[in-house]
TIZAVEX-224302 format. One record per residue (C-alpha): residue in one letter; z, y, x. Coordinates in steps of 0.5 Angstrom, whole numbers, plus 500, padded with zeros to 3 digits. Example, Ala and Ser with C-alpha at 12.3 -4.5 7.8 and 13.67 -1.06 7.14 Angstrom:
REM residues 2
A516491525
S514498527
***
This chain:
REM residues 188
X572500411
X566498418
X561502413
X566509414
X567508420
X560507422
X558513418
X563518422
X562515428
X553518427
X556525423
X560526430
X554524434
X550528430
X554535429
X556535437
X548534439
X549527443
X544523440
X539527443
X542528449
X542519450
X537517454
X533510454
X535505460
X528501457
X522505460
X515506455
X510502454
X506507457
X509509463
X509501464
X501501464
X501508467
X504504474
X500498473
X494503473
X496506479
X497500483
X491498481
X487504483
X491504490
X490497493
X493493497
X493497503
X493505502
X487508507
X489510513
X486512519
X487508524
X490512530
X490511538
X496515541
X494517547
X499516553
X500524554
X502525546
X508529548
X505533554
X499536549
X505537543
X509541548
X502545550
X501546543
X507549543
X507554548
X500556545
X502558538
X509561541
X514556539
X520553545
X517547547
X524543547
X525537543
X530539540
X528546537
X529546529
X523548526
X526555523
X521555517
X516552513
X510557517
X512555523
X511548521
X505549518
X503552524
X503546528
X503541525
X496544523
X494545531
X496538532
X491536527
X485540530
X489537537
X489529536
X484529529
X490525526
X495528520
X502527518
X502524511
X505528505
X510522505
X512524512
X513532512
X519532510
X522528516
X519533521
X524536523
X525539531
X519539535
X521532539
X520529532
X513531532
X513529539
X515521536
X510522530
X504522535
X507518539
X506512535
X500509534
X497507526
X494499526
X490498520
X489491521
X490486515
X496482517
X491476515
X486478520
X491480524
X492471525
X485471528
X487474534
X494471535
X497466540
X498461533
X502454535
X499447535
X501445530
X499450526
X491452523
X489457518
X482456515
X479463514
X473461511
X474457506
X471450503
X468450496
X467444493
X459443490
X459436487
X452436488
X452437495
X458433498
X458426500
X466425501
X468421494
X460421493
X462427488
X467426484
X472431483
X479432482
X477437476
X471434472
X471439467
X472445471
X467450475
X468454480
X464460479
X463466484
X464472481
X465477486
X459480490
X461480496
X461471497
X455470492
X451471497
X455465502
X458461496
X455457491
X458457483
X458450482
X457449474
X461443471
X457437468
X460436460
X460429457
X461430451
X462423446
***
């Protein structure tokens, strides 16, 4: 009786064509590589420029303005996407800073180009960010690491937490600062 009702129940599905109009929750292999792909090709901070905005963004916006025949008002709609491109495009040859594609779409009136320009890109690494803070006492950070050589450290004449261990520098960047300490084998 479980095996009729089985086979009705795909009979249905197929000849009201709702098999194919069901989706999979569960993404593809593919798709999931792709993503890891992409993420990997953008990096940990994505290339910004870094801007300085000025102390009269919003005096030289409404000049624009005046210059491509647009109200100057902060609350003017940008009536079309020609208008737009317009000044958004004479804010860039102004300020040699543009709006991410990302953002375009939330320029809406003239005061929220006005807002855009006004605030200013930092594109400082939180980390190197740390260097130039107030930090507390009790805390330190240690921006140049120590590697342990077993060679050239005197502290516990040499013994390592990690006798079968190397520590191999493997990026060009820190060959040239830090040492590979290649681990001593005994074998039996």
């Amino acid at each position: 009786m479980l095996r009729n009702i089985n086979r009705t129940y795909s009979n249905f599905l197929n000849k009201n064509n709702l098999v194919q109009k069901c989706y999979s929750t569960k993404p593809k292999v593919t798709e999931i590589t792709a993503m890891g792909q992409s993420l990997a090709n953008k990096g940990f901070l994505r290339p910004h420029k870094k801007y300085d905005a000025p102390a009269d963004a919003a005096d030289k916006v409404r000049a624009i303005c005046g210059n491509i025949q647009l109200p100057a008002k902060s609350d003017y709609q940008l009536k079309s996407l020609e208008e737009k491109f317009k000044l958004l495009e004479a804010c860039f040859s102004n300020f040699n800073h543009s709006v991410p594609n990302s953002q375009i779409y939330e320029l809406k009136t003239v005061g929220d180009v006005i807002k855009f320009y006004e605030i200013s890109v930092d594109t400082t690494v939180p980390y190197d960010a740390l260097k130039h803070m107030d930090l507390p006492e009790n805390l330190h950070i240690q921006f140049d690491y120590v590697r342990f050589n077993s060679e050239t450290d005197a502290k516990f004449n040499g013994q390592t937490a990690f006798p079968k261990s190397s520590t191999l520098v493997t990026g060009l960047k820190y060959r040239g600062k830090y040492a590979s300490n290649e681990a001593k084998h005994y074998w039996p």
